[in-house]
C-alpha positions as CSV (number, residue, x, y, z in Angstrom):
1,X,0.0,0.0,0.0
2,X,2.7,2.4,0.6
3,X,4.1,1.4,-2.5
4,X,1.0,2.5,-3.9
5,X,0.4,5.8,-2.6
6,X,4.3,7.1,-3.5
7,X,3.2,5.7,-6.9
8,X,-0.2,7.4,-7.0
9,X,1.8,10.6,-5.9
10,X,4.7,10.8,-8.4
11,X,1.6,10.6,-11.2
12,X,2.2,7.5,-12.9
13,X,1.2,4.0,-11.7
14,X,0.9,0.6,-13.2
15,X,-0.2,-1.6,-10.9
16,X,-0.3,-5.6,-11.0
17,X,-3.2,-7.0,-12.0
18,X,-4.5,-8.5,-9.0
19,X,-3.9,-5.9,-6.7
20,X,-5.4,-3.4,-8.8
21,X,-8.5,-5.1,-9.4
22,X,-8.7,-5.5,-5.2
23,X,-8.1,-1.6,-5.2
24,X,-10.9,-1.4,-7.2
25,X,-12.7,-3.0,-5.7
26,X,-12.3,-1.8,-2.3
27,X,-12.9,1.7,-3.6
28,X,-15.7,1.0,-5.1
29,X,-17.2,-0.1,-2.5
30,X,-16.7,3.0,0.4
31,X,-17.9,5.3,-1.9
32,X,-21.1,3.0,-3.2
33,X,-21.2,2.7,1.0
34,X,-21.4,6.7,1.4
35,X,-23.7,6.9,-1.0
36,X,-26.2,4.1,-0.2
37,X,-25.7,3.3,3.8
38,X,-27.6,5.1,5.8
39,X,-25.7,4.8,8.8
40,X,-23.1,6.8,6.7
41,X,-25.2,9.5,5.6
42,X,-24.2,11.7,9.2
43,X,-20.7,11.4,8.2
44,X,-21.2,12.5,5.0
45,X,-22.9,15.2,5.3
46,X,-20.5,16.5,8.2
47,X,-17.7,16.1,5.2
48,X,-20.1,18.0,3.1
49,X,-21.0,20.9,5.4
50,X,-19.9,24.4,4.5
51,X,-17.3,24.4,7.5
52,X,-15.5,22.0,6.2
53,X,-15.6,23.7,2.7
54,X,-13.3,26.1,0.5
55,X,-14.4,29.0,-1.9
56,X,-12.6,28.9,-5.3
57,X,-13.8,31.0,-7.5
58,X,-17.3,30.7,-8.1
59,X,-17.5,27.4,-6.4
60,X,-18.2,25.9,-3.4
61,X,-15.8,22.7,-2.5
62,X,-16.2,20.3,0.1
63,X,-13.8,17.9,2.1
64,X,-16.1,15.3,1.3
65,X,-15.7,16.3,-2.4
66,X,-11.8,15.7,-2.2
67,X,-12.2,12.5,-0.6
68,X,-14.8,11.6,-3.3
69,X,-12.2,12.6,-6.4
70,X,-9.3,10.6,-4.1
71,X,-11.3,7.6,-4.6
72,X,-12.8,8.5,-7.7
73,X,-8.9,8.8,-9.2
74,X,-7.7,5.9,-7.3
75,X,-10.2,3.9,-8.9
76,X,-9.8,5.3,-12.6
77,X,-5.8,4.9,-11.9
78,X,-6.0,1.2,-10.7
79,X,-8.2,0.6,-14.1
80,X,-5.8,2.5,-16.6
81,X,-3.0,0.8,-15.0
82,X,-4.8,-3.0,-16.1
83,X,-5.1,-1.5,-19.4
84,X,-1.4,-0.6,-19.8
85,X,-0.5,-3.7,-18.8
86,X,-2.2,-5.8,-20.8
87,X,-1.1,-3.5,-23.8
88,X,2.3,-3.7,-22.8
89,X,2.1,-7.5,-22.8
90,X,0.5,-7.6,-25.9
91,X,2.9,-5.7,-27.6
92,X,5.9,-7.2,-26.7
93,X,4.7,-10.4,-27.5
94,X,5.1,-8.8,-31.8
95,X,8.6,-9.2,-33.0
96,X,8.0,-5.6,-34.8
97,X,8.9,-4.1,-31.5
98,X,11.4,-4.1,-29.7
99,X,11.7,-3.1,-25.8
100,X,12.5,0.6,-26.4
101,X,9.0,0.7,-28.6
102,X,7.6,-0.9,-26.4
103,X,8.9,1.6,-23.6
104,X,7.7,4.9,-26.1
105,X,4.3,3.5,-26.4
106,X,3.9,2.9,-23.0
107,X,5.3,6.6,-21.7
108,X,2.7,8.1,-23.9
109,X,0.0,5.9,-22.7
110,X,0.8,6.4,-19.3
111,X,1.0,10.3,-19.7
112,X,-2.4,10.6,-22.0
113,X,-3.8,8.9,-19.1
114,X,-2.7,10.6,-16.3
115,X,-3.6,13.7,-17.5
116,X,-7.0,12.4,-19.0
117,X,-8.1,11.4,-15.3
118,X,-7.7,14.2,-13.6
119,X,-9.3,16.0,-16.3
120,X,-12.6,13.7,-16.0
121,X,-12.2,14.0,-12.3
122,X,-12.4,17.6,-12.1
123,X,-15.5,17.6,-13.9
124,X,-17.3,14.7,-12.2
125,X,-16.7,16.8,-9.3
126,X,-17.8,20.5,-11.5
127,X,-14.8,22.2,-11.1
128,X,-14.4,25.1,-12.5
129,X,-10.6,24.7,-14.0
130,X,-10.4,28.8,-14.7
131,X,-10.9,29.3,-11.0
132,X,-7.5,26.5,-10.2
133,X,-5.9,29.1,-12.4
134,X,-4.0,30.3,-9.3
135,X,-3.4,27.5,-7.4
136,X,-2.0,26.0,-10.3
137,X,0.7,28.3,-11.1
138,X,2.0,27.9,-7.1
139,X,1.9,24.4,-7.4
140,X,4.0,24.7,-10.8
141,X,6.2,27.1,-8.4
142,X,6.6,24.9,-6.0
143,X,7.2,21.2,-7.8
144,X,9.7,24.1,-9.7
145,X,11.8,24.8,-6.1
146,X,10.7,21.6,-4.3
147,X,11.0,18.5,-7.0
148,X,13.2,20.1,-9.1
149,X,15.6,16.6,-9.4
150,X,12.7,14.4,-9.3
151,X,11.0,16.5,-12.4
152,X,14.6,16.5,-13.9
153,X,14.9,12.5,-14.0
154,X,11.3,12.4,-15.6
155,X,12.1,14.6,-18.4
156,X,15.8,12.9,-18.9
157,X,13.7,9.4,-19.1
158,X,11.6,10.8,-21.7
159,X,14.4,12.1,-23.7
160,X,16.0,8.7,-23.6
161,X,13.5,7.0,-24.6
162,X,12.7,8.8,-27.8
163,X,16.8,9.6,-28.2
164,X,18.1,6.7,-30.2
165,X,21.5,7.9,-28.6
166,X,21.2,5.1,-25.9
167,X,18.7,2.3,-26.1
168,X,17.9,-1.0,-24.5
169,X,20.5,-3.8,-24.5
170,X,23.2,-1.2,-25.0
171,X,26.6,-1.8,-23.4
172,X,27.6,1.7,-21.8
173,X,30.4,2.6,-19.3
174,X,29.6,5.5,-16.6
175,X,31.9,7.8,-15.5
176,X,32.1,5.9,-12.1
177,X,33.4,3.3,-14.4
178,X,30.1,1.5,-13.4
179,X,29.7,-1.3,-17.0
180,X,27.2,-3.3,-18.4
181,X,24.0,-3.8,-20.6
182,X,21.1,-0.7,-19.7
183,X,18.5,-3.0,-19.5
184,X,15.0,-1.4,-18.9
185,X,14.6,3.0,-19.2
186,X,11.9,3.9,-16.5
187,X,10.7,7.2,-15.6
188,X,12.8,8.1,-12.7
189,X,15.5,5.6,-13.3
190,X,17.3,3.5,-15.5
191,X,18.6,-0.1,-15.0
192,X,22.2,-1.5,-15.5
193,X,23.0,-4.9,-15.3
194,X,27.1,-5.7,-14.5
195,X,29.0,-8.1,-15.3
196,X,29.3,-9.6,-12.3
197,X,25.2,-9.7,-12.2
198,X,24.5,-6.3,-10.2
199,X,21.6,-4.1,-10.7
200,X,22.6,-0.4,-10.6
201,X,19.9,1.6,-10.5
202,X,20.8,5.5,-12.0
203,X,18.8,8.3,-11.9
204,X,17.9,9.4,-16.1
205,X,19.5,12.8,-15.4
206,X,22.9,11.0,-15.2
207,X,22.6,9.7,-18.3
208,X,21.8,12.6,-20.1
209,X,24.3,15.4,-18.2
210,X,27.4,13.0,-17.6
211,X,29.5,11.3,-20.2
212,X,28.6,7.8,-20.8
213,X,30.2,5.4,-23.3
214,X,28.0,3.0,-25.8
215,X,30.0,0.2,-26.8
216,X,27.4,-1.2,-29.2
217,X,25.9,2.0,-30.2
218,X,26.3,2.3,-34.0
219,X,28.1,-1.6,-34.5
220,X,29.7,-4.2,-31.9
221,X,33.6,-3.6,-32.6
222,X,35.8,-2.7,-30.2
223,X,39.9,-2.1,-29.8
224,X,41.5,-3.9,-27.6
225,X,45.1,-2.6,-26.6
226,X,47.9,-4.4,-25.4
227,X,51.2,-3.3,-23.9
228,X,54.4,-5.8,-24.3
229,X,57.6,-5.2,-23.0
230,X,60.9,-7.4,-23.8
231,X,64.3,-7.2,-23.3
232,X,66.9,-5.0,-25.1
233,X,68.9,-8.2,-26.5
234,X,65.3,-9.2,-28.3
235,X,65.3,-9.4,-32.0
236,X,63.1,-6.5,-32.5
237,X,61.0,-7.5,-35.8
238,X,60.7,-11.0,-34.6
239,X,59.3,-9.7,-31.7
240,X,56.7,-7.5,-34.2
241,X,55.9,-10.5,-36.1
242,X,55.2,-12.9,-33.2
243,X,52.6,-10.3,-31.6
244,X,50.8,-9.7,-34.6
245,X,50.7,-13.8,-35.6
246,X,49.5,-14.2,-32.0
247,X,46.2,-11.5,-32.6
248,X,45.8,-12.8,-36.3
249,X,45.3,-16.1,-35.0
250,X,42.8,-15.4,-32.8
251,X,39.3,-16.7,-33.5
252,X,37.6,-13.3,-32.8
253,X,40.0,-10.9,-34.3
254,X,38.4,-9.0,-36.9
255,X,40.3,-8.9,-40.2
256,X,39.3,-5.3,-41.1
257,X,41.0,-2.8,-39.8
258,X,43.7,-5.3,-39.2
259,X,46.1,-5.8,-35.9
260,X,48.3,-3.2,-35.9
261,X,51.9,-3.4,-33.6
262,X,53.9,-0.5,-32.5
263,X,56.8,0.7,-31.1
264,X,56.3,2.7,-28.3
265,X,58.8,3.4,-26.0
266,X,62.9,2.7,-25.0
267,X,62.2,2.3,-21.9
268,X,64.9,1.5,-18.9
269,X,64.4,-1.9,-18.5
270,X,62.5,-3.0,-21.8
271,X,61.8,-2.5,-24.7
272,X,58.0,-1.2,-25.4
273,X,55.3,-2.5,-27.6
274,X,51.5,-1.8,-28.2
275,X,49.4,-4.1,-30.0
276,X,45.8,-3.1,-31.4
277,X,43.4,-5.3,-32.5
278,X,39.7,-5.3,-33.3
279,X,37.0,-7.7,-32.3
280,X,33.5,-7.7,-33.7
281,X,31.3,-9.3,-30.7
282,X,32.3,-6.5,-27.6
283,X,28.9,-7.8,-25.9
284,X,30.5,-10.7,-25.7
285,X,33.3,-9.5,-23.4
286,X,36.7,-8.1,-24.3
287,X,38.6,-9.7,-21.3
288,X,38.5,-13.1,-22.8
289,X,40.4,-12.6,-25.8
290,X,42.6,-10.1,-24.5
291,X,44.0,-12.9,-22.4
292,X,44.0,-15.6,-25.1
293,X,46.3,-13.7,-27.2
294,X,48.7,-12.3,-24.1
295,X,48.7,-16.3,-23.3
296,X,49.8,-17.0,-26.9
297,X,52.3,-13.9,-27.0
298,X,53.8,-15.5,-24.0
299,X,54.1,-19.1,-25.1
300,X,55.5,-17.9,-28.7
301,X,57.9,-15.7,-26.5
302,X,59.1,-19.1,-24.7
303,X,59.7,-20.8,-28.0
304,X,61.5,-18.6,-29.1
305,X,64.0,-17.3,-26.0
306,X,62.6,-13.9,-26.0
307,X,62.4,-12.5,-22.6
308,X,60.2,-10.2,-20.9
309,X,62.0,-8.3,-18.5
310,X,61.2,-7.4,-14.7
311,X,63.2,-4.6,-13.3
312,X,66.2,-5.4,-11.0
313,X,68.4,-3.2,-9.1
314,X,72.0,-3.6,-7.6
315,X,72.4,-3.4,-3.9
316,X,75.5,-2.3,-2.3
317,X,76.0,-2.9,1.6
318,X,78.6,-1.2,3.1
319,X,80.8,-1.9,6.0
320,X,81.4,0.8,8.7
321,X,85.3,0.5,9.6
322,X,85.4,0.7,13.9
């Protein structure tokens, strides 16, 4: 229940089946009770009484008029929520869509709904909306001052979702060097499964302010880099031609562009390569075959007595003469 009301309050619900239709009905069923129970008529019309009433405008409106529209809107939310649902279901279920249709259709459902309701709900209970005309603008004031990041992660979830910039079974890297596939764009928040099978939850504004790497965003290659060091007695171009072998060998090394070797660096204690190669299938992980071809640099290295240094340094210990 308190699940439901913080729903109910941030303006969009979609509520499980079953526990809707037992909202529903439980609605229902107070407000067919104040209107039909006798016993409940003294309360009602104590609700009703102009003591208990505010002038807007024109009209004259009740407390038992807001707790009518409560109910009235919990009821017409717990429907419109079944309805999304089942549409959402249904829709998924066609190939044609994909999850971030699916998503679209269901943000503009939600939102057409939303506002549709409390539309109806102001005229069930004949309000004027001209005479809301100031309370509206200090409510816009205040969700302005007061929900100003909670408004900002609604609007950043609607721009992803109709931004093609970062979609649905994306891999993306955060700053935070948080990585993994986005799995579901909400409202508020946005889903990221790890690796190592976390959930991170992170708020849409995030997405849309901070820099955020897509891996798969226009195709699935990605570099992978390598840094080799050997020793200064090494045969330099056999060296070259035993790291690029090792990468063209590799199952998942993509032919175009093509490894690529470099030298880098005279270092003190070895000399430095870099090694670039390309692999089409990132979603598939890059540590794998970065590994696979380090192993076979190394076991080539071996056959061939080429070393890979480790820096050493000369101690000398002195004697103090007495």
């Amino acid at each position: 229940m308190k699940s439901f009301l913080k729903r109910i309050a941030l303006g969009f619900f979609i509520p499980k089946s079953f526990l809707a239709l037992i909202i529903i009905l439980i609605s229902s069923l107070i407000l067919f009770a104040f209107e039909n129970v006798e016993i409940l008529q003294p309360i009602k019309n104590l609700l009703s009484s102009e003591r208990l009433s505010i002038k807007l405008g024109d009209g004259s409106y009740s407390l038992y008029n807001g707790f009518y529209w409560v109910f009235f809107i919990t009821i017409f939310f717990s429907f419109t929520g079944i309805v999304i649902d089942l549409v959402e279901k249904g829709i998924s279920k066609l190939t044609v869509f994909n999850s971030n249709t699916v998503n679209r259709i269901t943000l503009i459902s939600k939102i057409i709904l939303f506002i549709l309701s409390v539309i109806i709900g102001l005229n069930i209970l004949g309000v004027d909306l001209s005479s809301l005309a100031f309370l509206t603008s200090a409510l816009v004031v205040g969700i302005g001052f007061g929900l100003q990041k909670i408004i900002s992660n609604y609007v950043s979830g609607i721009i992803l979702l109709f931004d093609s910039t970062i979609e649905n079974e994306d891999l993306i890297e955060l700053n935070d060097g948080t990585l993994g596939y986005l799995e579901y764009t909400g409202q508020r928040n946005s889903r990221i499964r790890t690796f190592d099978g976390k959930e991170v939850m992170v708020p849409n504004e995030d997405l849309i302010t901070s820099k955020v790497i897509n891996y798969t965003h226009s195709d699935n290659n990605s570099r992978i880099e390598i840094i080799i060091g050997v020793s200064y007695s090494s045969d330099l171009n056999q060296v070259k031609e035993i790291i690029l072998s090792a990468a063209n060998e590799h199952p998942r090394t993509l032919k175009k562009p093509e490894p690529a070797c470099f030298l880098i660096e005279f270092a003190d204690s070895s000399v430095n390569f870099l090694l670039h190669f390309w692999i089409g299938d990132v979603d598939e992980g890059r540590f794998g075959p970065k590994s696979e071809v380090m192993f076979d640099i190394w076991n080539k290295f071996a056959e061939n007595d080429i070393e890979i240094p480790f820096p050493q340094r000369d101690i000398h210990i002195k004697e103090h003469l007495k």
